[in-house]
C-alpha positions as CSV (number, residue, x, y, z in Angstrom):
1,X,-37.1,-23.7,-45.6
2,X,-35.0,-26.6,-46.8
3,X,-35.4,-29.8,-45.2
4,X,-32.2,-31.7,-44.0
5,X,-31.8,-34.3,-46.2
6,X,-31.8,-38.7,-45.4
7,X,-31.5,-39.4,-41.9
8,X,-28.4,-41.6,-42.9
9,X,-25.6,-39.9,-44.2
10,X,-21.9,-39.6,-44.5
11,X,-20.6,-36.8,-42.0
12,X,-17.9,-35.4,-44.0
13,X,-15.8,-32.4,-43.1
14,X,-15.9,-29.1,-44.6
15,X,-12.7,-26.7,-44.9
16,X,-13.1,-22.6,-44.3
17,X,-10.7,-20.3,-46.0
18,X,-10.9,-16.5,-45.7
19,X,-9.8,-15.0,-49.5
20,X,-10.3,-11.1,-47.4
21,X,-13.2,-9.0,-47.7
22,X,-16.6,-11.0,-47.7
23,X,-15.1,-13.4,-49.8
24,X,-14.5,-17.2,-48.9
25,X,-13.9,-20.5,-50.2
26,X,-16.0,-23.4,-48.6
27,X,-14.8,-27.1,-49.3
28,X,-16.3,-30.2,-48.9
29,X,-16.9,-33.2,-50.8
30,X,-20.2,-32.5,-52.1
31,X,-19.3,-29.0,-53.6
32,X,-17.2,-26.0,-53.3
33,X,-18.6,-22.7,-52.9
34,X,-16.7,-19.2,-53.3
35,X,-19.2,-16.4,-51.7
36,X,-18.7,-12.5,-53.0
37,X,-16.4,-12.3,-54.4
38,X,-14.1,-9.2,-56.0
39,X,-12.4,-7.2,-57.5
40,X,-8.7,-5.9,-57.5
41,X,-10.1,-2.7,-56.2
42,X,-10.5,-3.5,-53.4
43,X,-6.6,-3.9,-52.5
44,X,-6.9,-7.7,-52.2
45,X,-5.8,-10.4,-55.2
46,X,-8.6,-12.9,-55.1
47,X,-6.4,-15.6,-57.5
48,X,-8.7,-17.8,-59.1
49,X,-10.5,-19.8,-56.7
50,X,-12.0,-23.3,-57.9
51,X,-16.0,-23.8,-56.9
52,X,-19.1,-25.0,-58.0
53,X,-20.8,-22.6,-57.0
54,X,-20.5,-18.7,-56.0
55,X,-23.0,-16.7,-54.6
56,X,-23.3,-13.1,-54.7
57,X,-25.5,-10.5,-52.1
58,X,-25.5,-7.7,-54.3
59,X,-24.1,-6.1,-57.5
60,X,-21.0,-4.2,-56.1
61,X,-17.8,-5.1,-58.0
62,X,-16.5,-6.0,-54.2
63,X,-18.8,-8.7,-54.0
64,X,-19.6,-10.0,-57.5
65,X,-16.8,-10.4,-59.2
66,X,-17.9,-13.8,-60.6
67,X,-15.2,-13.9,-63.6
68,X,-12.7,-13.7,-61.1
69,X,-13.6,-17.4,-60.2
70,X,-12.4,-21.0,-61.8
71,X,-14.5,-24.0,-62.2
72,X,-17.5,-22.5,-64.6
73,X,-19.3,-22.5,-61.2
74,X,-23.4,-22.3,-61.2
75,X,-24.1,-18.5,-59.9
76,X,-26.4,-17.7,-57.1
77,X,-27.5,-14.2,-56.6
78,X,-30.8,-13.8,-55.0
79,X,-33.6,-14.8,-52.8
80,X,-34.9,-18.5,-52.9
81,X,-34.3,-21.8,-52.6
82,X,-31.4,-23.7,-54.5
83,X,-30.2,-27.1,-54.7
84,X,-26.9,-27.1,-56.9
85,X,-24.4,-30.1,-56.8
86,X,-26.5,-31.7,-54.1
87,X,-26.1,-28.1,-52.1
88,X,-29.3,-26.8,-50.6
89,X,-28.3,-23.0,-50.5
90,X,-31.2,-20.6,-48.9
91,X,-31.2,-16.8,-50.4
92,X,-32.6,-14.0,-47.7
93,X,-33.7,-10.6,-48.7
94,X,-32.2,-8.3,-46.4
95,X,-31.0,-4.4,-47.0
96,X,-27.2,-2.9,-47.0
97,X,-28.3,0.1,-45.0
98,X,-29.9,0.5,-42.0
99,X,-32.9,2.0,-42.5
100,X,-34.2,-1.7,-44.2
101,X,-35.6,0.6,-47.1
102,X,-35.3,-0.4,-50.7
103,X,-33.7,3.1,-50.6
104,X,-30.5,1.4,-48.7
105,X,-29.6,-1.1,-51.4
106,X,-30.4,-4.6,-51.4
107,X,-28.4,-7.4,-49.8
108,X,-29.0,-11.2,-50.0
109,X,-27.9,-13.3,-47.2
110,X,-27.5,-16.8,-47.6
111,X,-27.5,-20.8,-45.9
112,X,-25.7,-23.1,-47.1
113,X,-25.7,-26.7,-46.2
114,X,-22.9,-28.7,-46.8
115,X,-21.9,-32.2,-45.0
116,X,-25.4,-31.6,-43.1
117,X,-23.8,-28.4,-41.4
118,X,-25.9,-25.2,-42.2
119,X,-23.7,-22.2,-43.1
120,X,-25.0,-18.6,-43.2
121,X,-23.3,-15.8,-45.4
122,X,-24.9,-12.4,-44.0
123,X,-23.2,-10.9,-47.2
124,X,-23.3,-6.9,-46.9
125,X,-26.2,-7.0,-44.7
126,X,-26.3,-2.9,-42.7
127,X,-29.2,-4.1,-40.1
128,X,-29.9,-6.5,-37.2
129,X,-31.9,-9.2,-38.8
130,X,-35.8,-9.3,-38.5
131,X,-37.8,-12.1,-36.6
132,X,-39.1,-12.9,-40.2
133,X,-35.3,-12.7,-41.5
134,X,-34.0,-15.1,-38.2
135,X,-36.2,-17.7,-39.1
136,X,-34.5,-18.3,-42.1
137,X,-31.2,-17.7,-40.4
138,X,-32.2,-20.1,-37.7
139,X,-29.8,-23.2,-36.2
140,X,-26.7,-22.3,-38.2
141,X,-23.7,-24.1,-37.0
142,X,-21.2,-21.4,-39.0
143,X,-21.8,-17.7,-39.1
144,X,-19.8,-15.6,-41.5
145,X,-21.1,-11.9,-40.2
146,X,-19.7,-8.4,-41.5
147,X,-18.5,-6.2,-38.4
148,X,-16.2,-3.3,-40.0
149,X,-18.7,-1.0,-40.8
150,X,-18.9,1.0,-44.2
151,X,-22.4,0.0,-45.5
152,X,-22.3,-3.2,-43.3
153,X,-23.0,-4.0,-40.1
154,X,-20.3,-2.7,-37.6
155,X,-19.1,-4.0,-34.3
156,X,-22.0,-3.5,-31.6
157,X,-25.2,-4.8,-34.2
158,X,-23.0,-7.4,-35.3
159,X,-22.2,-8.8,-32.1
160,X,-25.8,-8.1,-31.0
161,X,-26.8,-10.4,-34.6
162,X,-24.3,-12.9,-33.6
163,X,-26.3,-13.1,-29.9
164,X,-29.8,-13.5,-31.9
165,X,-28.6,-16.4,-34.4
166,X,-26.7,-18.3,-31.7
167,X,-24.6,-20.0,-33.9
168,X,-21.8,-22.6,-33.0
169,X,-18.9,-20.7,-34.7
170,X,-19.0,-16.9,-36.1
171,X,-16.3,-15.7,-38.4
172,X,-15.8,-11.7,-38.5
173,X,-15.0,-10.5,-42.5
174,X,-15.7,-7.4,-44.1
175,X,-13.1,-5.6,-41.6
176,X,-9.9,-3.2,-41.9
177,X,-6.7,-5.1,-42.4
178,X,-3.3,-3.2,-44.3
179,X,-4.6,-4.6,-47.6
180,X,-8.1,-3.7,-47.3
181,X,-8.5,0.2,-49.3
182,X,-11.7,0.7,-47.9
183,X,-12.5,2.7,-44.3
184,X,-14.0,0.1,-41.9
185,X,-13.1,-0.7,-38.1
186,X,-10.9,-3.2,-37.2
187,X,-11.5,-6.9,-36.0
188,X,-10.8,-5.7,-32.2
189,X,-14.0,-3.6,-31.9
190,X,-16.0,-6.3,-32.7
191,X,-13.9,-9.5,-30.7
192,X,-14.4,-6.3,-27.7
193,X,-18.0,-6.2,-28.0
194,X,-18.2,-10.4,-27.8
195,X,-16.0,-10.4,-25.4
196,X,-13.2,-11.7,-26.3
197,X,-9.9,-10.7,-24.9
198,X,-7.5,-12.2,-27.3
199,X,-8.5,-14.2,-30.1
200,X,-6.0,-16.7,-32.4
201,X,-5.8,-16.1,-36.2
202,X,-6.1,-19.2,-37.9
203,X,-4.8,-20.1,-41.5
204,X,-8.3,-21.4,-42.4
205,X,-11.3,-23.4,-40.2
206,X,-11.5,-27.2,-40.9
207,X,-14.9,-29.0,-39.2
208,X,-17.0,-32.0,-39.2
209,X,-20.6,-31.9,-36.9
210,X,-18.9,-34.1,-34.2
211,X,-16.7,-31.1,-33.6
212,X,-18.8,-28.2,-33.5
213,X,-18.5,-26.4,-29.9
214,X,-21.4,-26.5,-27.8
215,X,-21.5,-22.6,-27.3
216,X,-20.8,-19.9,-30.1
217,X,-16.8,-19.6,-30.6
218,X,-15.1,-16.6,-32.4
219,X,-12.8,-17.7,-34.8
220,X,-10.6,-14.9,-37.0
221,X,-9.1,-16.1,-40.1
222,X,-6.2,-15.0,-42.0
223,X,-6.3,-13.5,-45.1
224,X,-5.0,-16.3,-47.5
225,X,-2.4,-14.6,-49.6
């Protein structure tokens, strides 16, 4: 694991934006990142996001569509430890499929630390996390989970991960919306398996530490057109 860095620092805020699928942009002053993200076959227009950095879980045009990003960002796309733009970024081997198996395809989860908040990607990740694999997923303040299904995690193991990483915000992606051409569940399933009776959609998540919630929060973002 990455150590947090100085005990003095400058508690910045960072600023979440959902770009659809398992794609986001993440803002703060020390570095943009843009995680997964696609292509147009996916039925969403991805633009071309500014960052630093972009990190991809796995080889499918729908999350590693690097070109598709500005900037002439520094790429990560697999397991280790990083520190790019003065961003410590974790990579976790993890599988697409259930099973865990080679077999099922292989899916890299990430943490990313930025204005000393940790961040963890889950990526395309089809399983509940291992003890080994929550370790490295431990004390996240932001949890960006799949929940829709497909090859990913669907509603009940996603709201069963979010219960085993504890983390002070989770935000639901890789889920059905009328843009979205593949076949996953909608958001509801999952916000009913948390819980949650209704749930605000928010243009995009701004933070700093000294606002975190004390207990995990759903937030659902809005696809930024």
């Amino acid at each position: 694991m990455i150590a947090r860095r100085g005990a003095v620092r400058y508690h910045g805020r960072m600023e979440i934006t959902w770009l659809g699928r398992s794609c986001f942009r993440i803002r703060a002053k020390e570095a943009a990142v843009v995680t997964d993200p696609y292509d147009r076959a996916t039925g969403y227009s991805l633009g071309r996001p500014q960052a630093d950095i972009v990190t991809v879980s796995h080889s499918d045009p729908a999350h590693s569509n690097v070109d598709g990003v500005g900037g002439s960002p520094r790429v990560v796309e697999g397991p280790g430890e990083f520190e790019i733009s003065g961003t410590s970024i974790i990579g976790v081997a993890t599988y697409r499929g259930k099973e865990k198996t080679p077999e099922s395809g292989r899916n890299v989860a990430y943490v990313i630390e930025l204005e000393d908040m940790r961040i963890g990607h889950l990526g395309a990740i089809g399983h509940v996390p291992t003890s080994d694999q929550l370790e490295d997923l431990a004390n996240l303040d932001v949890l960006l989970v799949p929940v829709g299904g497909g090859e990913s995690l669907d509603a009940t193991p996603a709201a069963e991960t979010v219960s085993m990483i504890e983390p002070k915000i989770a935000i639901p992606m890789n889920y059905k919306t009328d843009i979205d051409r593949a076949k996953l569940d909608p958001v509801d399933r999952f916000l009913k398996e948390m819980g949650v009776k209704s749930s605000e959609r928010h243009a995009k998540l701004t933070i700093t530490r000294s606002t975190l919630p004390e207990e995990t929060q759903i937030m659902v973002l809005d696809y930024k057109r």
